[in-house]
N, C-alpha and C positions, 0 to 999 in steps of 0.2 A: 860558230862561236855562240858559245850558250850567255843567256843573261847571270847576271850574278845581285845577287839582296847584299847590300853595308850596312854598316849605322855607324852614321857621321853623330850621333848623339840624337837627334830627334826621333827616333824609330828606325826599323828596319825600313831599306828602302834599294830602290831599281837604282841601281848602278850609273852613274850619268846621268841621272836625272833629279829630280824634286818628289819625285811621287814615292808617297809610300806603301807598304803592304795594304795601313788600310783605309787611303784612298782607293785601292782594288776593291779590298772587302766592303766599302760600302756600297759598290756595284753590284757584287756578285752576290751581297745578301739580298739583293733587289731583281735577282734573276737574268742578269745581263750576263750574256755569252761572251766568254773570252772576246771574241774579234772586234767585240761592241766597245769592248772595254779599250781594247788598245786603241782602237778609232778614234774615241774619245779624245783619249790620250797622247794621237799618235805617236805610240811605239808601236813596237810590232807583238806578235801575238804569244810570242817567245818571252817578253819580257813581264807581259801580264800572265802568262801560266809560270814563270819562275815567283811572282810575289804572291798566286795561288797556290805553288807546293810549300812556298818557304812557309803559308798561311797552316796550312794542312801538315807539315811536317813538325809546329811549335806552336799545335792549337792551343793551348791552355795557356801558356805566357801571351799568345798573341790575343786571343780574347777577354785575358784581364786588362791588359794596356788600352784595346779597345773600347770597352766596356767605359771602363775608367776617363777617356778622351771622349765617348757619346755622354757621360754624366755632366762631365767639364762643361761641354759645349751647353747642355741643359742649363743648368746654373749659373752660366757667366751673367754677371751684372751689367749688362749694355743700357748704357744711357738713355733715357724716356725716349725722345726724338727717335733714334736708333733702333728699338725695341719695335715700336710704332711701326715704322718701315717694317722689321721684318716680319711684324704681323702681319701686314697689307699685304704684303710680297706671295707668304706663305697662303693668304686667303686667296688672292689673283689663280695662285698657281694652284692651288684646290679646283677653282673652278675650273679653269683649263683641263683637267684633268678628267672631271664629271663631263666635261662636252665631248671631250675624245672618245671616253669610254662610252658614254649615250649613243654619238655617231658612229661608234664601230659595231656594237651590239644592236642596234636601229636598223643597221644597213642589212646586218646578217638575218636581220627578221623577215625582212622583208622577200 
């Protein structure tokens, strides 16, 4: 049984589920292999390579929509309080990041 893309009106999306194309697409522009992606997600790896053809098969509409929802999310007015947090969040998880990659590149020098 193959997976199948709808849209119930919010996007193209996985069949039975919430996830849309590009909830995929913003894994897969970040270099996550299919299997990683369904993992995530648990679906199976059939339902994340069907929201990467339907990606692939209606590039141009898909990455204006896209495009268009990364600007939104840019621009939303979230409240001071709110904002604040996602600063912090976003600095947190900066750093996390620069110690994994330190520790991995560290290790390899060694």
């Amino acid at each position: 049984m193959s997976a199948k893309i709808i849209n119930r009106g919010r996007g193209p999306e996985i069949e039975g589920t919430r996830i849309t194309v590009y909830d995929v697409l913003d894994y897969a522009r970040q270099g996550w292999h299919r299997d990683r992606i369904a993992a995530l997600f648990r679906l199976s790896s059939r339902d994340i390579q069907a929201a990467l053809d339907y990606s692939n098969q209606h590039h141009d509409d898909v990455m204006t929509s896209y495009q268009r929802i990364c600007a939104r999310q840019k621009e939303y007015p979230y409240a001071p309080d709110v904002a604040a947090k996602i600063a912090a969040s976003r600095q947190q998880a900066q750093t996390r990041l620069a110690a994994i990659k330190s520790s991995r590149f560290g290790a390899q020098e060694e």
